[in-house]
N, C-alpha and C positions, 0 to 999 in steps of 0.2 A: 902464139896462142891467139887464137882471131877472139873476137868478143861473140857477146849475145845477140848482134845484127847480123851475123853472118856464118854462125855453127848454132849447132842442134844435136843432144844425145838423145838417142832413142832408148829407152830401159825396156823391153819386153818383159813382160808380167805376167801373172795374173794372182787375183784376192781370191783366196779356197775359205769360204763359209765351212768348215766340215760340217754346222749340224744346223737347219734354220727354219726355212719353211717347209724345206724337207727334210728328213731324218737322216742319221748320219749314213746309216747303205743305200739310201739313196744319191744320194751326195755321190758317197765314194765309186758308182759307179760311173758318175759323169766324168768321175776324176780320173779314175783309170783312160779314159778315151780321150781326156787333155794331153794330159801326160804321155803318153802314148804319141801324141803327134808332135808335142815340144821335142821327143829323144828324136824322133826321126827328122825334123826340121833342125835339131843341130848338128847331128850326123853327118844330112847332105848340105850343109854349109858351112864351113870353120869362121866365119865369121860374123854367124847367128849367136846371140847372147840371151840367156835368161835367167830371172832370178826371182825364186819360187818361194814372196811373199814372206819371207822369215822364216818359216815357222818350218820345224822337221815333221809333224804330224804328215803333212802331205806328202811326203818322200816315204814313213811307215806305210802309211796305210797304202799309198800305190804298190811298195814292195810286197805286203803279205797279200798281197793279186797275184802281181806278178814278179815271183822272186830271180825267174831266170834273167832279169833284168839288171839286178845291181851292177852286177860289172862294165851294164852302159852308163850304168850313173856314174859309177866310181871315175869312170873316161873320160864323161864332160866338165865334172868338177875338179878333175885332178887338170885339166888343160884350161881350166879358167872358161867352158860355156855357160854352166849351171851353177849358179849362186844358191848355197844351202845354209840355214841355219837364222841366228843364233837361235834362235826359241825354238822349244818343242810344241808351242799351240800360241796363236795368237790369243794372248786375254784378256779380259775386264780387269786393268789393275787395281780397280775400286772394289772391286767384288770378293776378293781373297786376300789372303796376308802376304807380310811379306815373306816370311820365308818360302810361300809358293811361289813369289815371282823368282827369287832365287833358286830355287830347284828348279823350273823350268828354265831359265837358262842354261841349266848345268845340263840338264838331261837333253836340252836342243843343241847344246856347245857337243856333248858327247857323242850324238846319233849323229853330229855331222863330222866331227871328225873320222868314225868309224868308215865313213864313204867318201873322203881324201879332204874335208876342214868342212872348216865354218865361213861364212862371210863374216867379218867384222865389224859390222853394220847394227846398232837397234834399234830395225825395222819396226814400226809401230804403226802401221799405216791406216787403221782401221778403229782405233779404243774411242770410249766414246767418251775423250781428256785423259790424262796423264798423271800419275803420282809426282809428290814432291822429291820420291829420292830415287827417283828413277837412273838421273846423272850419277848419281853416286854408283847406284847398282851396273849399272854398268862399266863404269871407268874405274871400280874395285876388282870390275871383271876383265882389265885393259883394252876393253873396246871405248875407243875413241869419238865415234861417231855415233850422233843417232839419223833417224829420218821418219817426219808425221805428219799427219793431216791436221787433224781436230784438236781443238783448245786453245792455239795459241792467240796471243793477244796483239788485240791492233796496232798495239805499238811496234809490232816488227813490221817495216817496210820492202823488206830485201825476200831473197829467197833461201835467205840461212841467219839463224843464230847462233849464241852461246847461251847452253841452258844449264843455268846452274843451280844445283840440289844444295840446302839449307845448312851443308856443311862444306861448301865452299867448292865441291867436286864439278867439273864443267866435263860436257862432250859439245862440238860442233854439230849442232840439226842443221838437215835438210829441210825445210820446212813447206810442205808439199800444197800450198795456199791454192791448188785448183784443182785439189783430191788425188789420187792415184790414181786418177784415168785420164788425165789434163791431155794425153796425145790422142785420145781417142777420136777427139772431133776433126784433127787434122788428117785422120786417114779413113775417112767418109767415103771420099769417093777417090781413089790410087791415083787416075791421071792428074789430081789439080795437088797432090800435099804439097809439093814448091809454094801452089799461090796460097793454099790455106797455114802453111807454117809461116810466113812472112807474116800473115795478117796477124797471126796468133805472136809471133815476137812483136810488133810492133804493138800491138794490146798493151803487151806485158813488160815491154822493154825495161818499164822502170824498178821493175824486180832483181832483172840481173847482174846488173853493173858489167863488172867485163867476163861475167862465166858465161860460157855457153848453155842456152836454156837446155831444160834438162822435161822431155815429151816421156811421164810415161806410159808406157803404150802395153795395154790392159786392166780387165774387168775382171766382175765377179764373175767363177765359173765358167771359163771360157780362155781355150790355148789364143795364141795369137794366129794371123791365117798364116799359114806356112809360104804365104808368097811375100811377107811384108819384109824380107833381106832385100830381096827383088825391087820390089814398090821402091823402100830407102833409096838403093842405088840408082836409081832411075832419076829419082828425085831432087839428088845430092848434085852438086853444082858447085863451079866456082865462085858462084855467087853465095853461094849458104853450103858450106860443108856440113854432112851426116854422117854424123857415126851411132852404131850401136853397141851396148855398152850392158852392162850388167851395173845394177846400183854402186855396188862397190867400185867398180872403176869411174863411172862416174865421179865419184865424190873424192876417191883420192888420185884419178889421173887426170880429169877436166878441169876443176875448179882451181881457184888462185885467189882470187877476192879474198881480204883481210877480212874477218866476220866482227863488227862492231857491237852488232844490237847483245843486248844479256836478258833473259828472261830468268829469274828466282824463284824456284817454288812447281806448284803442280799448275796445270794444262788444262782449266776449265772455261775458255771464254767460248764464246756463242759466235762472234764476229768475224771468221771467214768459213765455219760449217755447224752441223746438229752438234750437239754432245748428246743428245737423248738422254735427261736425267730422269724420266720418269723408271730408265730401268733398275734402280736402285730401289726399289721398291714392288716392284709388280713380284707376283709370283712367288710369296713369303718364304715358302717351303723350302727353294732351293738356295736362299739364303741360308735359312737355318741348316740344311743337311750341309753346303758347305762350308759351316763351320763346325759341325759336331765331326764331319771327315777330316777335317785339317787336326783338331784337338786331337782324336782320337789317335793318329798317327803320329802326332808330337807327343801324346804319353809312350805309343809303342814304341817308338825309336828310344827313350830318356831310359825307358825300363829295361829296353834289351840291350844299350850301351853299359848299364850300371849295374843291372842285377842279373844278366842272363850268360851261361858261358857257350848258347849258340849264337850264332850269326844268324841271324832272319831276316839281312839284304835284298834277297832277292824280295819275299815278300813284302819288304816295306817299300820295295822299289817300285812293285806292281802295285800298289797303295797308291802312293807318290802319285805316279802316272794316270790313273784314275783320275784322282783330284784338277791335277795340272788339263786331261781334256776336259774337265768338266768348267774348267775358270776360264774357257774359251770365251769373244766378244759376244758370241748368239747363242751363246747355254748358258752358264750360271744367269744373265742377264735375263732369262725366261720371255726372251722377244720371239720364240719361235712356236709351230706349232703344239697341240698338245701332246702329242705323241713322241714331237721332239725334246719337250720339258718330261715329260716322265722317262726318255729315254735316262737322260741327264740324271734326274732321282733317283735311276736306279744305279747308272755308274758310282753315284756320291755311296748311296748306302753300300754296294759293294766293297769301297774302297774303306769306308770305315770297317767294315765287316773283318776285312781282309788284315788292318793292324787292329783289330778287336783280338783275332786270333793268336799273335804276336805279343801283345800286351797282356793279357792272360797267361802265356805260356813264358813269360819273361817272370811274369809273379810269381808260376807256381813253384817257381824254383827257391825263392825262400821263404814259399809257406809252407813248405816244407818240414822246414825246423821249427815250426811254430803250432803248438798242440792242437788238436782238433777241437777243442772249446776255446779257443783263443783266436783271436782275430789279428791280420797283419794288415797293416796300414801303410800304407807309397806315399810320399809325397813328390807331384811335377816337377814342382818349382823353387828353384835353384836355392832359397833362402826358408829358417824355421818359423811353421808357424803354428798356432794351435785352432784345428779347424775340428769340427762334427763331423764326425764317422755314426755313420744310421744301418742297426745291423740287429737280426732277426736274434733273441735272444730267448730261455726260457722263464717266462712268468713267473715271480716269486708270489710267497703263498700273502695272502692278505695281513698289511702292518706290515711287510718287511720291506727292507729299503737292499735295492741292491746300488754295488758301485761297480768301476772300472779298473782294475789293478795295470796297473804294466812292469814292463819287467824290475825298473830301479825302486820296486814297493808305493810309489806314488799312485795316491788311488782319486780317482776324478769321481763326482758327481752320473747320474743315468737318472736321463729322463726319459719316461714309458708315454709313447705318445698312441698308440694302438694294442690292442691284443685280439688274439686270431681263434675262432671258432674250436671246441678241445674236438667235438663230434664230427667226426667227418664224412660218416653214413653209419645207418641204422636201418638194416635188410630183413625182412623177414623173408623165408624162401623155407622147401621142400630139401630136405636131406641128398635126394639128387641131384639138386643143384648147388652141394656146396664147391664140386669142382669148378663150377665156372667161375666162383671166388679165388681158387687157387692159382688159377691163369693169369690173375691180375698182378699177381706176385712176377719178381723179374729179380729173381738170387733173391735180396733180400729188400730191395725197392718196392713200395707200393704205396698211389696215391705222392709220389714226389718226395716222400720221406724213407725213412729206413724199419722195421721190422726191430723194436727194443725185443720186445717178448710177447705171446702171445697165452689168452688163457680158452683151457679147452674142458667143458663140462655137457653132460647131456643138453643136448638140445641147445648149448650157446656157443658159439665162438668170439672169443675178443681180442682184436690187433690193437698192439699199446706201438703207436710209433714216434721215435725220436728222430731229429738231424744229425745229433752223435749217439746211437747206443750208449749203455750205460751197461747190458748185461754181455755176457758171451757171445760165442757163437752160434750163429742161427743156421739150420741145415734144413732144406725146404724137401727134401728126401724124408725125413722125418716126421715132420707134419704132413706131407700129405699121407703117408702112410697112419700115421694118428687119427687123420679127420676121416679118411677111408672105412677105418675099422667104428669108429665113434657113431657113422652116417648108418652103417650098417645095423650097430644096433640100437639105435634111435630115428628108424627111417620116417617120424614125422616131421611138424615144422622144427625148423630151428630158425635162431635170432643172431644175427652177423652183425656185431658192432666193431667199429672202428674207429680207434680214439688217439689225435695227438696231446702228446705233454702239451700244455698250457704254453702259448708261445706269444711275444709280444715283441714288438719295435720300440727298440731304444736308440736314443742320441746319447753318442759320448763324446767330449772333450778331447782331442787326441793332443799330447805335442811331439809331432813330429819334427827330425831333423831337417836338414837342407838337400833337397834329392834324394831324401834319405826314407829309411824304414826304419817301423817300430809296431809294437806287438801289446795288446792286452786281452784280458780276461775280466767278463762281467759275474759276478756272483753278490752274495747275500752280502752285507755289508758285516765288516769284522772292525773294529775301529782299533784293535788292541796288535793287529798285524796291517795298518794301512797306514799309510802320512796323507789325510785329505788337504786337497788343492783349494786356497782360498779364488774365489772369483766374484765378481757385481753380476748376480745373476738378471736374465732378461724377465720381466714383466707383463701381466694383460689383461685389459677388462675388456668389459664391449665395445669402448672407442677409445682405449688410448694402448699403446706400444711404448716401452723403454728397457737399457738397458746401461745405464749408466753414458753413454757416451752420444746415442741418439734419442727422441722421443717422439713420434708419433699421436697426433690426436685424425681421430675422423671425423669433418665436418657432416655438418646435417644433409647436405648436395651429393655424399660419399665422397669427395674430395678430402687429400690428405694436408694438414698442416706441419711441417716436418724441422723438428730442431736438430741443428748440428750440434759436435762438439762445442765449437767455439761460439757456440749462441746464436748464428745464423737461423730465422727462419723462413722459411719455403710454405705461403700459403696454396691453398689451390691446388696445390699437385694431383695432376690425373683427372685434372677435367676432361673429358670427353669430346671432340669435335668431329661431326663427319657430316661430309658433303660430298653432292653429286661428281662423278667423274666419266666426264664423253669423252676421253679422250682414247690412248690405246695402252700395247706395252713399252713404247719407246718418251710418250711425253704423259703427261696429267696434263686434264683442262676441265673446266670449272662449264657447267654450263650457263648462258647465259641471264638464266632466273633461276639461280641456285636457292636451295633451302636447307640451313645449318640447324642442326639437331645439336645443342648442348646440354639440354635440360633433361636429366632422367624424368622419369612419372612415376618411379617406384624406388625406393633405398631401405637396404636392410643391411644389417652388420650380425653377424654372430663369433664368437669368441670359440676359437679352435684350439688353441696350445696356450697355455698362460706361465712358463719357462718348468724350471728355472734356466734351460737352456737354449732353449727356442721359444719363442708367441708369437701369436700367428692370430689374423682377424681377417674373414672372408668380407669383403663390402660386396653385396650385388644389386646393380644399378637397372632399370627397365627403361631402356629406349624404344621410341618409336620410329624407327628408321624408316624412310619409303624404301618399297620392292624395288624400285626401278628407276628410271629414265622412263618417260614417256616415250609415246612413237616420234615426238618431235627433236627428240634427242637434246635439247636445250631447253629442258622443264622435268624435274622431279616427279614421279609418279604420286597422285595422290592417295593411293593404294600405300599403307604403312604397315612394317612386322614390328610388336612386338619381342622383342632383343635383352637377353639379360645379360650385363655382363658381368663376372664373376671378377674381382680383384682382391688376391690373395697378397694379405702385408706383414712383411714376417721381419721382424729382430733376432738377432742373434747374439747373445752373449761374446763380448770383445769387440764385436764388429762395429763401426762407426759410419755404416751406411743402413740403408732401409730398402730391403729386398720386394720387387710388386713384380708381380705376376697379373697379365690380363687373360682370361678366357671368354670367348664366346661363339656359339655355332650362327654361322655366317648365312643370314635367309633373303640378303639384299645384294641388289645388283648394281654393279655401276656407280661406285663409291669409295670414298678416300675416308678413312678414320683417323686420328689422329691424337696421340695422348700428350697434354699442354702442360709446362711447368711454369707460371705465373713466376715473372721476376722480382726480386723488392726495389730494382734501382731499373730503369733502359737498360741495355746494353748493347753498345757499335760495335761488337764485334762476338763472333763465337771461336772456339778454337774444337777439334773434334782431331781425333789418333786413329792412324790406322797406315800400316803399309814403314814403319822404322819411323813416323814422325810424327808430332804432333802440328798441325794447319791450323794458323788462323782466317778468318772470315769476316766480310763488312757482313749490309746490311743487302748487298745487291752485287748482280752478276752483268756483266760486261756482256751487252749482244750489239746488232748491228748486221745479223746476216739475215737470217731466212727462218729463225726460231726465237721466241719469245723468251727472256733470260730470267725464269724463276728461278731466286736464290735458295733453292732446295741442296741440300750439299749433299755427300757420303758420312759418315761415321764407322768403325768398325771398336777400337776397343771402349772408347768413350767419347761424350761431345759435351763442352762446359759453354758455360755464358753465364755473366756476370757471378752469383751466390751459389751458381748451381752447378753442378756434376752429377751427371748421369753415365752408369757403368753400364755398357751393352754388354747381350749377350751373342751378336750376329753383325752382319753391315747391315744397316739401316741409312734412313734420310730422314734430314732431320731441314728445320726452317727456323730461323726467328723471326716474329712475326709479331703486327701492333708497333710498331717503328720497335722493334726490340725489347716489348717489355714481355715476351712469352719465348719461351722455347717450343715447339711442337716438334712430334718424332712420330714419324709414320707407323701406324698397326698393320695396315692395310690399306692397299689398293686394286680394287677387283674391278675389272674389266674386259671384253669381250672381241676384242680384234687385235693382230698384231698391228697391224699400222690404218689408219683412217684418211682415206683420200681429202676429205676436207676437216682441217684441225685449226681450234680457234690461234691456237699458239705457236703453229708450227706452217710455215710456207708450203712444203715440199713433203709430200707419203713418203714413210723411211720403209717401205714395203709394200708390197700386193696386200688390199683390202683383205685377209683371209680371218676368217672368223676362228676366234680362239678361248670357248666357252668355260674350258678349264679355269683359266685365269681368272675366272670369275669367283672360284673359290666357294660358289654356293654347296649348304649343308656339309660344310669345310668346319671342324673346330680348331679357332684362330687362337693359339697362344704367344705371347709374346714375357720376355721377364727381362727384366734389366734393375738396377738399384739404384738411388737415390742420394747422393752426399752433399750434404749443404756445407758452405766455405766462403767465407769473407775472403779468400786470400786465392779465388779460381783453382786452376786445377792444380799446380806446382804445388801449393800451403797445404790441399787435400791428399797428397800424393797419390793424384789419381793412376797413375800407372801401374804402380806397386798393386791398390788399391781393384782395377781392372784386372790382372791378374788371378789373385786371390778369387773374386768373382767370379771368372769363367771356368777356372781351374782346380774343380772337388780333388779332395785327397781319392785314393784306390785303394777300396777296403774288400780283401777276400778273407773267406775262412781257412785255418789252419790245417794240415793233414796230416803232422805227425801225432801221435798215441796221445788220447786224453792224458789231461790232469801232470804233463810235463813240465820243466820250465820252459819260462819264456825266454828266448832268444834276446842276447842286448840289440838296444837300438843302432842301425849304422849310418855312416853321412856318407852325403857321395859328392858332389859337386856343390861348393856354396860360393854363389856370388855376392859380394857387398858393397854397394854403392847406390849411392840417390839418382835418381830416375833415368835406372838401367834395366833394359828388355832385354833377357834372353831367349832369341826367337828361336834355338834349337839347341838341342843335345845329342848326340850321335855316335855311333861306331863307324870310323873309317878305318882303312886298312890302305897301307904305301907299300909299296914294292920293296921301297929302300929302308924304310924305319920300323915299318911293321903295324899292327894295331894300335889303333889311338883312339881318344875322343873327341870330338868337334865339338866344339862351344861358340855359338855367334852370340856377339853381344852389341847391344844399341845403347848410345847416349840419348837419352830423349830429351833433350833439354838444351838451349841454345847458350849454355856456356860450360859443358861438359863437367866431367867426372872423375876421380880416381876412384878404378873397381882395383879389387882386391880376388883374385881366386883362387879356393884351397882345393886340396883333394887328394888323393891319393895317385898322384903322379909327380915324376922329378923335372921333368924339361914341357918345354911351351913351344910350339912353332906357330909365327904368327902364317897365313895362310891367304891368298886372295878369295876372290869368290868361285872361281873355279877349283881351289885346291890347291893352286898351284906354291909352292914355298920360297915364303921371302925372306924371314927370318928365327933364328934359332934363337933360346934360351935357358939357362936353370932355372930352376922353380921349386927345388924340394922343398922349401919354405911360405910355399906358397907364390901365385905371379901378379906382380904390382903391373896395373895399366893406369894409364893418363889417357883417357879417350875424348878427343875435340868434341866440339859442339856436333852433335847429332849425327857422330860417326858411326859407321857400322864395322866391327871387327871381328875378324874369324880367327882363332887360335885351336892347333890341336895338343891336348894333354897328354903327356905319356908318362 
């Protein structure tokens, strides 16, 4: 093995943006004509190597081009030229959950094995840093190795680590300290790369110790030139032998070096490239759509493993896949054009669409047995709890008090928080035109509701309509034959009213099972056939919230003062901060004479809901934000919009947090907003969840390269510091700030280029100056909600995870369809998990060749000194399972299966 003074691997490359400053068919047709000249370039030389960036997305989309082509791929990957896999899209691993990053492995592990394997490599070359359980996710998945650019920290000197994830799991990185295009500069110009790689080893000599440096050689968007086998050999010497090599042989047939350094944790330092945090934040919307798509297919998948007897795979698949391109490094991150972000939009909402359809059709199956005045209620998540089901109900008459029945006779509490208009048109019209009324009829549908009964007199007609009839059958043969004859002999005016039953919005108490269902009925209160449910109903004036466990006052500023259970208070919550932003969508930057807006000029509170089961207080605040940036781009317009923001704060009976919701229509440009939680003690450090872990954080972020190290972090399912806990509903960024005695969490940041050639905080354009006015978010209405839990004892004493859960994840309440006035259906359980601060990031139907149908249950320790979980359910055996699927171990279970899960393990088991 000669050392790093005298060999050189060449890795032939290249990085596939699929979607960026241009949209993704555009992209893909540059890609077809790369790709295209890679097959032909290893074709005509068995000893040309390439390896195509991770990710399968780019091997799909060139095949539905050109399909008559697989069977060239299938030939250079089964001979070892073309390196495929493991991911199916390179992603933003801050940007989605984790069970996305797991499916996307699974579905990149898959599509490469279908065209002769995977590399065994996780290729990361481009994220902009690295999750904390990344190692894990991988080395559960027995890939060994990883290989990356960005984040890692100064302390690695070498050109590989040990990186190891919070539960002790290591892979060997590659650690790519001069980007993934490091051989670029050495083949400038073909005759001199002898003298120019010498120069470049001797650079860097102190990286490699005795492995041969490893050149790789490619860019964004771009095959390698088809003569650089050529070039190599030409080049290659006894004095410096070359070889070309695909990553994966590189790393496990060149290298030797013993890897000493260990890095812990996630991949966010500044100190040998960008991380671009400002993308955590730019572009709100497709934050939120990527997480109402993940949700949405995490209840479709739980509903149709548990309560459905089809298989809708495939559909959840084509879900899945949507999401996975959309968590790509230059889409969910909203750095790309606007046409590229709405492409993105619309993938997300398709893909929700897609297990919307799944998850409706997985319910209608046991709403089935649950009458048509009766409501059936789902619950996600894995454990019982009693949450508010909000469901259109009919109006009782004035004085009466209605409740909630369910099936075991236990009757809950209904509170009437709306009632809906009875008159729903009042026509006067000519006798010949009562046909045109008859048309609007559809069977027995009209105006969105159903046809009870109708009354027919000279000159009047009257539609009485209900959501469940109440009379017979309606036959529209009949009536129009009736109204015919009626028009005929009263051909002057007549009067068309049309009227529903008295209908109103109520919240009820549900207690649902664990994965489970359950069923009730709202009517007129009976006390002598109910067992009413005692509870500490929630509370409300015009400035204060409670409900036995939290309480809310609203200061005079609209700022909330917030008591925990255990006495904590939280002044200040939801002060308002916003300031200028010149920067683009990859960083935020302050302009040079910035001007901070905190002081509303206007405060009103009005009292919306006062419980017993929900209250509710609307605060609306009037800021005067400036329009703009100046022309000078480093001064605030002095031009200001009036700005109201609407902050809805709602308690909820049981609950021990305090629910905010911001709105407000977006008329300024060029701007960071941010909503501030005033701390009651400093605090050195935050911790925030998201991706299987919960991270802690100082006060500051490690740079030293070419980008200014603002300690803005990620967040996904919550972010705590010191007394406080805030439950998100999205990834977010979040700062502490004032040496730690504020938390702030971004609303918004609107801005107007993807990258800016000259940035106060940033070295180097992460992109073509291309103007990107979407991102601006003007006449945008910006809502943001997440809740509030005060806790002397951080997030652990709150349990915030359990707690984060609950929050993002409403129960699923449809109406019944079999035959009024039936019984109800008993309640059923399906999957319960129990154990302290444990995540189950999925529930599933798989199906084995050998075993048959099963369920998938991944489950996380979130906690750095683990858990015994407990899970019941109606299955006899357990097989614990890798991340791939793959079976490692068997067990019994008809009593249920005991786990002992280490510190912040991730574990996959299927039920059967």
């Amino acid at each position: 093995m000669q050392n790093s003074a005298d060999s050189a691997v060449f890795v032939p490359h290249f990085h596939w943006d699929r979607e960026w400053y241009e949209p993704f068919q555009v992209f893909r047709h540059r890609l077809v004509t790369a790709v295209d000249t890679v097959l032909e370039t290893a074709e005509a030389n068995p000893d040309f190597r390439f390896t195509v960036d991770g990710q399968m997305a780019a091997i799909e989309d060139y095949l539905e081009m050109r399909p008559e082509n697989r069977d060239r791929v299938v030939a250079l990957v089964t001979n070892g030229q073309l390196a495929i896999g493991p991911w199916l899209i390179l992603l933003d691993e801050f940007l989605c959950s984790g069970e996305t990053i797991v499916r996307n492995l699974q579905m990149g592990w898959a599509a490469a094995a279908d065209l002769g394997g995977s590399m065994p490599i996780g290729y990361l070359p481009d994220m902009f840093g690295h999750v904390a359980q990344m190692p894990q996710i991988l080395a559960r998945a027995g890939i060994e190795h990883a290989a990356l650019w960005r984040g890692v920290p100064g302390s690695v000197d070498g050109h590989a680590f040990r990186w190891r994830a919070p539960d002790g799991s290591e892979v060997r990185t590659e650690f790519l300290f001069d980007g993934y295009d490091n051989g670029l500069d050495v083949l400038l110009v073909p005759d001199q790369i002898g003298r120019a790689l010498g120069e470049y080893a001797e650079m860097t000599a102190g990286r490699w110790g005795n492995d041969p440096l490893l050149a790789m050689a490619g860019t964004d968007h771009n095959a390698p030139d088809p003569q650089l086998a050529a070039w190599l050999r030409r080049a290659s010497s006894d004095e410096r032998a070359i070889t070309i090599a695909t990553l994966d042989e590189y790393i496990r047939e060149h290298v030797r070096d013993e890897v000493s350094a260990v890095v812990t944790g996630e991949l966010r330092s500044h100190v040998r490239g960008n991380i671009l945090p400002g993308v955590l934040s730019v572009r709100l919307a497709l934050k939120q759509r990527m997480a109402v798509a993940e949700r949405t297919v995490d209840h479709a998948e739980r509903m149709n493993a548990l309560w459905s007897r089809r298989d809708d795979s495939p559909f959840l698949a084509l879900a899945w896949h949507k999401i996975i391109e959309s968590s790509a490094h230059d889409s969910v991150v909203g750095s790309g054009t606007d046409e590229t972000s709405d492409q993105v939009e619309a993938r997300l909402a398709e893909a929700a669409q897609t297990a919307r359809a799944v998850r409706d059709a997985a319910l209608a199956e046991p709403a089935a047995r649950v009458p048509s005045d009766g409501y059936l209620v789902a619950n996600p998540l894995p454990f019982p709890r009693t949450a508010l089901a909000e469901v259109d109900v009919v109006a009782p008459p004035e004085g009466t008090v209605l409740v909630a029945t369910a099936d075991d006779g236990s009757a809950h509490p209904v509170q009437l928080v709306s009632q809906a208009p009875t008159v729903l048109a009042d026509e006067r019209m000519g006798a010949s035109q009562l046909e045109r009324v008859l048309r609007r009829i559809h069977r027995r549908e009209l105006f969105g509701r159903l046809i009870d009964h109708y009354e027919l007199t000279p000159g009047s007609l009257v539609f009485h309509l209900a959501e469940v009839p109440s009379s017979g059958p309606f036959d529209l043969l009949i009536l129009r034959r009736e109204v015919a004859a009626a028009a005929a002999a009263h051909p002057g005016e007549w009067r068309v009213l049309t009227l529903e039953e008295a209908r109103a919005t109520a919240l009820v108490p549900v207690d649902v099972p664990a994965s489970g269902l359950t069923s009730f009925r709202v009517a007129p209160s009976d006390s002598a056939a109910a067992r009413p449910v005692a509870f500490t109903p929630a509370t409300a004036t015009t400035r204060t919230l409670a409900n036995g466990l939290v309480e809310v006052t609203v200061a005079a500023d609209g700022t909330l003062d917030v008591t925990g259970a255990d006495g904590t208070v939280l002044y200040g919550v939801g002060r308002l901060v916003d300031g200028g932003d010149r920067g683009d969508s990859y960083n935020y930057a302050p302009p040079a004479r910035d001007v901070l807006v905190s002081e509303p000029s206007e405060v009103t509170t009005e009292l919306l809901e006062d419980g017993p089961l929900r209250s509710r207080i609307r605060v609306t605040r009037v800021y005067e934000w400036p329009a703009a940036l100046s022309s000078e781009r480093d001064v605030r317009d002095t031009r200001t919009v009036p700005t109201p923001v609407e902050t809805l704060v709602e308690v909820r009976a049981g609950e021990p947090f305090v629910r905010v919701s911001t709105s407000f229509l977006n008329q300024s440009a060029d701007h960071r907003l941010r909503f501030h939680v005033p701390l009651p003690e400093r605090a050195a450090r935050s911790a925030s969840a998201g991706q299987f872990a919960v991270t802690e954080r100082g006060l500051t972020a490690e740079g030293g390269w070419g980008e200014y190290p603002i300690p803005t972090f990620p967040a996904s399912g919550f972010v705590s510091a010191g007394a406080a806990n805030v439950l998100l509903d999205h990834a977010t960024e979040y700062e502490l700030v004032g040496d730690g005695s504020e938390l702030a969490i971004t609303l918004l940041r609107a801005i107007g280029s993807i990258s800016v050639n000259i940035h106060p905080l940033r070295d180097e354009p992460a992109a073509s100056e291309i103007p990107a006015p979407g991102a601006q978010d003007l006449g945008v209405r910006v809502e943001n909600r997440f809740a509030v839990v005060p806790s002397a004892t951080g997030w652990q004493g709150a349990n915030a995870v359990a707690l984060a859960e609950d929050f993002r994840n409403d129960v699923l309440v449809t109406r019944g369809t079999a035959p009024a006035n039936g019984q109800l259906p008993p309640a059923a359980n399906g999957v319960r998990v129990e154990g302290a601060d444990v995540l189950v990031s999925g529930v599933r139907r798989v199906t084995d060749a050998d075993r048959g149908a099963g369920t998938e249950v991944r489950l996380v320790a979130m906690n750095d000194t683990g858990t015994a979980v407990r899970v019941t359910g109606a299955f006899t055996e357990a097989t614990t399972v890798d991340l791939l699927g793959r079976p490692l171990s068997t067990t019994q279970a008809a009593d249920g299966l005991e786990l002992a899960l280490g510190p912040w393990e991730i574990r996959t088991v299927v039920v059967r």
